[in-house]
C-alpha positions, 0 to 999 in steps of 0.5 A, a space after each residue: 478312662 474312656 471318653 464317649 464321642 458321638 456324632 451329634 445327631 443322637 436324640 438321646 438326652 444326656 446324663 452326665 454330673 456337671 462337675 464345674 460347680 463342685 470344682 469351684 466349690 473346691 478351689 475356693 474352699 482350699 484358698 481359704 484353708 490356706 489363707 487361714 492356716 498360718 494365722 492359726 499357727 501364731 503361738 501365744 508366748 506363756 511364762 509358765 513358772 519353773 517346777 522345783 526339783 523333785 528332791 528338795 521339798 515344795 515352799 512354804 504355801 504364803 501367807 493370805 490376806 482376804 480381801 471381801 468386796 460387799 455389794 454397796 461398796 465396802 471392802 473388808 480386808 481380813 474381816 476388817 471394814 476399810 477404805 481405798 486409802 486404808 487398803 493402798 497403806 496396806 497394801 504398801 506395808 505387806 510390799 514393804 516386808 517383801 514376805 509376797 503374801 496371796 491375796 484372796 479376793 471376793 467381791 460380791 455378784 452385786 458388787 460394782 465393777 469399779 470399786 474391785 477394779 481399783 481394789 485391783 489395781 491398788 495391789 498392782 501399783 503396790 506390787 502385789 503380784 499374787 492374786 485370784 478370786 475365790 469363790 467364783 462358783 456363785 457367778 455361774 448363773 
């Protein structure tokens, strides 16, 4: 590398990068990367669930219970209409005969919030631990 030196008195005009700007620009882009790095790598803990081994065969799939969730309000549990205090008694039955059924619900895109809130937490205070919606491809929209 070479560096020009001259006397001063040149009339010439000068043509020369300012690179000062640049540099900073640079500085403060590689104190954010650092700053933010070690927040990106906090892991999310998953308890994902055990595969069975490969020569004994899968498990029976469990039983299902269909719960439908109309838009005013009116839960069906296995093409039955029921109430809140209906749905907890079965849910405390199926609990009960310790079989750990898959519960399939399905509210509709009207449906209010609450009613499949409580429906939801009917089966977890009851400890229904298997549950997901079905037929979600309607709420894409």
């Amino acid at each position: 590398m070479s560096m020009n030196v001259s006397s001063g008195g040149s009339d010439e005009p000068m043509c020369d990068v300012n690179t000062t700007p640049l540099i900073d620009v640079m500085l403060v882009l590689l104190v954010m990367l650092i700053v933010t790095l070690p927040i990106q790598t906090h892991g999310v803990r998953l308890d994902m669930p055990i595969p069975p081994p490969k020569d004994r065969p899968p498990p029976p799939p469990h039983r299902v219970i269909d719960i439908e969730i109309d838009f005013d309000g009116t839960i069906v549990y296995n093409g039955q209409p029921v109430s809140v205090a209906q749905l907890d008694g079965y849910f405390q039955r199926e609990a009960a005969a310790g079989d750990d059924p898959e519960i399939h619900l399905r509210p509709n895109r009207r449906a209010k919030y609450d009613v499949v809130a409580n429906v939801m937490a009917s089966a977890q205070r009851n400890h229904m631990v298997r549950m997901g919606f079905t037929n979600v491809a309607e709420f894409r929209d």
